[in-house]
C-alpha positions in Angstrom: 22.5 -38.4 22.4 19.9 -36.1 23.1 17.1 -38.1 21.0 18.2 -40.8 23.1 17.3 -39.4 26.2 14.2 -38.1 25.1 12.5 -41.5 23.8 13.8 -42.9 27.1 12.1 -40.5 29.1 9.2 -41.1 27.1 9.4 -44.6 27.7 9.9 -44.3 31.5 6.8 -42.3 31.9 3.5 -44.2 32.9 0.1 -44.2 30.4 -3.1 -44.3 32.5 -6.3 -45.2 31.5 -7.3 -41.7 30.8 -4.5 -40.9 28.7 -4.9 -43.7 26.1 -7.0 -43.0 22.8 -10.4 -44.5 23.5 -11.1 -46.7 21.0 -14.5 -46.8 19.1 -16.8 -48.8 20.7 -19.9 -50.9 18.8 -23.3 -49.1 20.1 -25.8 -52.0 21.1 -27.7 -52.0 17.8 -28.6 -55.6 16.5 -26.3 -57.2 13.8 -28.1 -57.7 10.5 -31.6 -56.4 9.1 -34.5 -54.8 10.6 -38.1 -54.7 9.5 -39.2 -51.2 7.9 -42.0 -51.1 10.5 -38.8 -51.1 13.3 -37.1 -48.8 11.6 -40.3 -46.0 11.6 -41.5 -47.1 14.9 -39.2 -44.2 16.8 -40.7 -41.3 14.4 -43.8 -40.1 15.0 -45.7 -38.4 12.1 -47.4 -35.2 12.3 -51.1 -35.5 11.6 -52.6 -33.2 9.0 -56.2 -33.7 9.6 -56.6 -36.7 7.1 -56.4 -36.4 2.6 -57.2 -32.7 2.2 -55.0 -31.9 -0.5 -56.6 -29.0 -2.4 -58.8 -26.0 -1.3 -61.8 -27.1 -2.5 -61.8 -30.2 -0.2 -61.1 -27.5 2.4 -64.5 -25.7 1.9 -66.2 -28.6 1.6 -65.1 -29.8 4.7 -65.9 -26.7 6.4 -69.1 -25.9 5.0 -69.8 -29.5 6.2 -68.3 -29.0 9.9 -70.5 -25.7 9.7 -73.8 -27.2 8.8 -73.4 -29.6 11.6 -73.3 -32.7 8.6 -70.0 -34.5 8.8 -71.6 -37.6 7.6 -72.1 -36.3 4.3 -69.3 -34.3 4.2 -68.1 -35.4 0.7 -71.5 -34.1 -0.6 -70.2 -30.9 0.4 -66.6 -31.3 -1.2 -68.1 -32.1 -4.7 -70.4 -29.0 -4.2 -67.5 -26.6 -3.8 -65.7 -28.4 -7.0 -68.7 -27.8 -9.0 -70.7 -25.5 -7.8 -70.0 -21.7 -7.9 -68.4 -20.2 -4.6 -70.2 -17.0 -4.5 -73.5 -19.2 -4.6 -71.7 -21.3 -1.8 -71.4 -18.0 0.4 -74.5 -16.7 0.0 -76.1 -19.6 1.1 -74.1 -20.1 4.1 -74.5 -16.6 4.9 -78.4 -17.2 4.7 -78.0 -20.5 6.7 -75.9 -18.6 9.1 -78.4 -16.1 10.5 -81.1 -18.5 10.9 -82.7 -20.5 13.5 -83.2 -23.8 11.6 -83.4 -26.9 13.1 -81.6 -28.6 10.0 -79.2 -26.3 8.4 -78.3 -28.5 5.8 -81.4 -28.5 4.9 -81.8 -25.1 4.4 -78.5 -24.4 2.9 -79.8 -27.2 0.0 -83.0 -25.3 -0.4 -81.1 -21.8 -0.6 -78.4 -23.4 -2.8 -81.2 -24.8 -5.7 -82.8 -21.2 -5.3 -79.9 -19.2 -5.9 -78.9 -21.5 -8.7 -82.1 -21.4 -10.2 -82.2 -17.6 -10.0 -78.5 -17.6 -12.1 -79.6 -20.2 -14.3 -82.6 -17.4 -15.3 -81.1 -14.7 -15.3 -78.2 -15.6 -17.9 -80.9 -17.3 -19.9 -82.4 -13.4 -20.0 -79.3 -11.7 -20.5 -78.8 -14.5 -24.0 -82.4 -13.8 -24.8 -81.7 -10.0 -24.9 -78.5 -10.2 -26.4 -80.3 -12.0 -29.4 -82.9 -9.3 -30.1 -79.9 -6.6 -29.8 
């Protein structure tokens, strides 16, 4: 008897709206496919200051923001690929504490000295190890 009483009470007492499981409701997305440029259009990608992926495209670009010559900036990046850093440096060094009107000028100028001067002095260094 006492079961009985219990689902009536249960029965007698009043559900209001805030008692009742809410049940899922459908967020307002659109039904069926979107295009991948509306799918990317909320996420906005950080910008990493364009293709630079290894660090000689770094120096290049920086000895190229430096001389005041981004318009020939990839010049510059195939220099530091090919050319020896600590020539590089010098150069920039020399370039740096002058009062040139075209840097990039000079830093060519320095750069074929200074290359010239290495190219010479290992040619010695081979002549004098072939006497020895």
């Amino acid at each position: 008897m006492s079961t009985a009483k219990t689902q009536s009470t249960v029965s007698n007492q009043s559900v209001g709206p805030s008692d009742r499981p809410s049940q899922p409701t459908a967020p307002n997305k659109p039904v069926g496919f979107q295009s991948a440029q509306g799918l990317f259009a909320n996420y906005k990608l950080e910008d990493k200051g364009g293709y630079i992926t290894r660090e000689f495209q770094d120096y290049g670009y920086r000895l190229a923001i430096e001389l005041g010559d981004l318009p020939h900036k990839s010049l510059y990046i195939k220099m530091a690929k090919q050319i020896e850093r600590g020539i590089l440096e010098k150069a920039l060094s020399f370039v740096a504490d002058s009062q040139a009107d075209s840097k990039a000028r000079l830093f060519m100028w320095k750069v074929k000295q200074l290359r010239e001067e290495a190219k010479t002095k290992t040619e010695t260094q081979l002549k004098n190890k072939k006497k020895s």
